[in-house]
C-alpha positions as YAML, in Angstrom:
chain: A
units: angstrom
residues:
- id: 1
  name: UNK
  ca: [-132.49, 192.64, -141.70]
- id: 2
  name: UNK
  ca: [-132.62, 194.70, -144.91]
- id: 3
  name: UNK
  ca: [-135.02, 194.14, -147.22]
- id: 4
  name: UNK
  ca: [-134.52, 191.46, -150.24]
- id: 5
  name: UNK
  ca: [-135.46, 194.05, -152.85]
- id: 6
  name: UNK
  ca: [-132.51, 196.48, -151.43]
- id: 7
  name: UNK
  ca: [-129.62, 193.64, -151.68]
- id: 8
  name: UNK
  ca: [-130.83, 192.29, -155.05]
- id: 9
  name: UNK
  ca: [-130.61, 195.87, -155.84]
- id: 10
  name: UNK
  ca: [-127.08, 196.10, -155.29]
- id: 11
  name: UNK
  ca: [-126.43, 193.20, -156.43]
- id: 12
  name: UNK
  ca: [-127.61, 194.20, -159.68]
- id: 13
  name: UNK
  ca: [-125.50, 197.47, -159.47]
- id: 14
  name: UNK
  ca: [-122.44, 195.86, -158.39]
- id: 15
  name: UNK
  ca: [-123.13, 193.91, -161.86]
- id: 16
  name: UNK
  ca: [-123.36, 196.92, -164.19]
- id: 17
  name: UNK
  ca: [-120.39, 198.43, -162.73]
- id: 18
  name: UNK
  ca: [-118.60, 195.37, -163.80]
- id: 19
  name: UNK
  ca: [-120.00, 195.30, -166.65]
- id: 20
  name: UNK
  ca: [-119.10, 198.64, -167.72]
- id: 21
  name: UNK
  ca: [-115.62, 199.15, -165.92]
- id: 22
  name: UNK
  ca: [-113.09, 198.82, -168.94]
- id: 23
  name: UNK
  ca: [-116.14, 201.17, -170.85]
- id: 24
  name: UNK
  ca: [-115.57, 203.50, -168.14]
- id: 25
  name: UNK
  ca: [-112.34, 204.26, -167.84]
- id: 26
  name: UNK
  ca: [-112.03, 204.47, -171.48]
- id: 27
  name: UNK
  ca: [-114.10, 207.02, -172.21]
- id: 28
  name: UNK
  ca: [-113.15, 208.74, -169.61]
- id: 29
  name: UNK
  ca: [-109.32, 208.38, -170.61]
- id: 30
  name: UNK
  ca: [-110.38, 210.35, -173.86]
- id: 31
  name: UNK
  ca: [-112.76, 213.03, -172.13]
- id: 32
  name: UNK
  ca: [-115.85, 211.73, -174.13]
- id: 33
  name: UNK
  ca: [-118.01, 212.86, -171.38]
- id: 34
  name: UNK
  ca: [-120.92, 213.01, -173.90]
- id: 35
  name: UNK
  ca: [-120.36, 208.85, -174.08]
- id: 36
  name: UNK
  ca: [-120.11, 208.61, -170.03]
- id: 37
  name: UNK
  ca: [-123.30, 210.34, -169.60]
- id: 38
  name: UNK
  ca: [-124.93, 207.56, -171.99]
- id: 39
  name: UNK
  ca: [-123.78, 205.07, -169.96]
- id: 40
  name: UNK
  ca: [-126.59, 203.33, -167.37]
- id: 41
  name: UNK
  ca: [-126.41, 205.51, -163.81]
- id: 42
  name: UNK
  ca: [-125.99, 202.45, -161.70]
- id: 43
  name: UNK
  ca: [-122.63, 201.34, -164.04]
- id: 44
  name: UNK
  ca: [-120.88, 204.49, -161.71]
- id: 45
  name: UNK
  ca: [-119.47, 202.74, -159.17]
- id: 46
  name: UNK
  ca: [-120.09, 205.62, -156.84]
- id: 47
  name: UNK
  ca: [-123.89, 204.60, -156.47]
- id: 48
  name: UNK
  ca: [-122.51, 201.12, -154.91]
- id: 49
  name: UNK
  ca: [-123.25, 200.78, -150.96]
- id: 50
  name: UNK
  ca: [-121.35, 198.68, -148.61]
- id: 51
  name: UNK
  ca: [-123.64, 196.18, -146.88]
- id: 52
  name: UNK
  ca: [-123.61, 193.55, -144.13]
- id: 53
  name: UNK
  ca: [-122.88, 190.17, -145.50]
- id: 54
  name: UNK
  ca: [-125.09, 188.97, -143.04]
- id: 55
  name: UNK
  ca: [-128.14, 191.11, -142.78]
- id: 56
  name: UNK
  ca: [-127.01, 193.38, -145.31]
- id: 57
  name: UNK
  ca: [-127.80, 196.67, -142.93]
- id: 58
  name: UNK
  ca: [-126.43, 199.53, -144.91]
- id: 59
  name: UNK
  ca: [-125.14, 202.14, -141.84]
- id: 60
  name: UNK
  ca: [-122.20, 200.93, -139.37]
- id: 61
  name: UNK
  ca: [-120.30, 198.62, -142.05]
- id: 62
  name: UNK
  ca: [-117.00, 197.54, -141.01]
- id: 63
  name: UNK
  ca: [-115.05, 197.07, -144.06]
- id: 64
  name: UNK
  ca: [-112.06, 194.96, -142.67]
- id: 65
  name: UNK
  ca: [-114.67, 192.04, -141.69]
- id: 66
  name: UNK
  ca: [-117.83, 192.87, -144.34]
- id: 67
  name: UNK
  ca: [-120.31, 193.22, -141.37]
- id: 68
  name: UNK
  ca: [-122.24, 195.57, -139.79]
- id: 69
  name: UNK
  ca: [-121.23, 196.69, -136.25]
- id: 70
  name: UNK
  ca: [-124.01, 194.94, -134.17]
- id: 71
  name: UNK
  ca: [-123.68, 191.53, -136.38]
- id: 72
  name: UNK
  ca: [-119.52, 192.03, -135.65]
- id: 73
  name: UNK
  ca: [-120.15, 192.21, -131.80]
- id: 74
  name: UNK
  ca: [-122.35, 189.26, -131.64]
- id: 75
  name: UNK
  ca: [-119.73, 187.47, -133.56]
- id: 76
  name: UNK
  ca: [-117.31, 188.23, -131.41]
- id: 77
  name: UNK
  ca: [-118.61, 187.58, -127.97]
- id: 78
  name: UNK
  ca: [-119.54, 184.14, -129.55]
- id: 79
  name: UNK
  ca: [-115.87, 183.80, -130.37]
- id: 80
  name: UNK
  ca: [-116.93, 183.19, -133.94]
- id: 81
  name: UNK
  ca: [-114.13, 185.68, -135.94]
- id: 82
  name: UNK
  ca: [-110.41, 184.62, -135.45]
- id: 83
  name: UNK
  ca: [-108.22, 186.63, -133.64]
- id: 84
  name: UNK
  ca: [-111.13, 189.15, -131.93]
- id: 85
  name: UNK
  ca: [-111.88, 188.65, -128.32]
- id: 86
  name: UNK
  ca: [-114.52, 190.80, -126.48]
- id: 87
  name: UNK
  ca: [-112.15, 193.26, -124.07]
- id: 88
  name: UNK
  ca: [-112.84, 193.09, -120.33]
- id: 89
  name: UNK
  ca: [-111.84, 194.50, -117.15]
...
């Protein structure tokens, strides 16, 4: 499990970049690149990282479900995501 500190972190990116979208894409319509570089860092919504839902472990994120690889295969040997079943033979 990640830490608490890294997913309140990202949280509170996820929240600038929000917050300054429509700012964004404004200034950068009109090539005020002076104005963009005033903006807060973590408002770029490059610096965002996909996370588990679940643990929140940063590497092997599926996007389609939101989970991290391990967490998905667990999941789905427990028959708990609809429509996956483990393959056998």
């Amino acid at each position: 499990m990640a830490k608490e500190s890294m997913k309140a972190r990202e949280v509170k990116r996820q929240k600038l970049v929000d917050k300054y979208a429509e700012k964004r894409a404004r200034l950068k319509a009109e090539g005020d690149y002076v104005g963009l570089s005033r903006l807060p860092r973590n408002s770029n919504p490059i610096r965002l990282h996909n996370r588990c839902k679940l643990t929140g472990r940063p590497k092997g994120y599926m996007r389609q479900f939101g989970l991290s690889r391990i967490t998905f295969r667990e999941m789905a040997s427990q028959g708990l995501i609809p429509g996956i079943r483990k393959a056998s033979w």
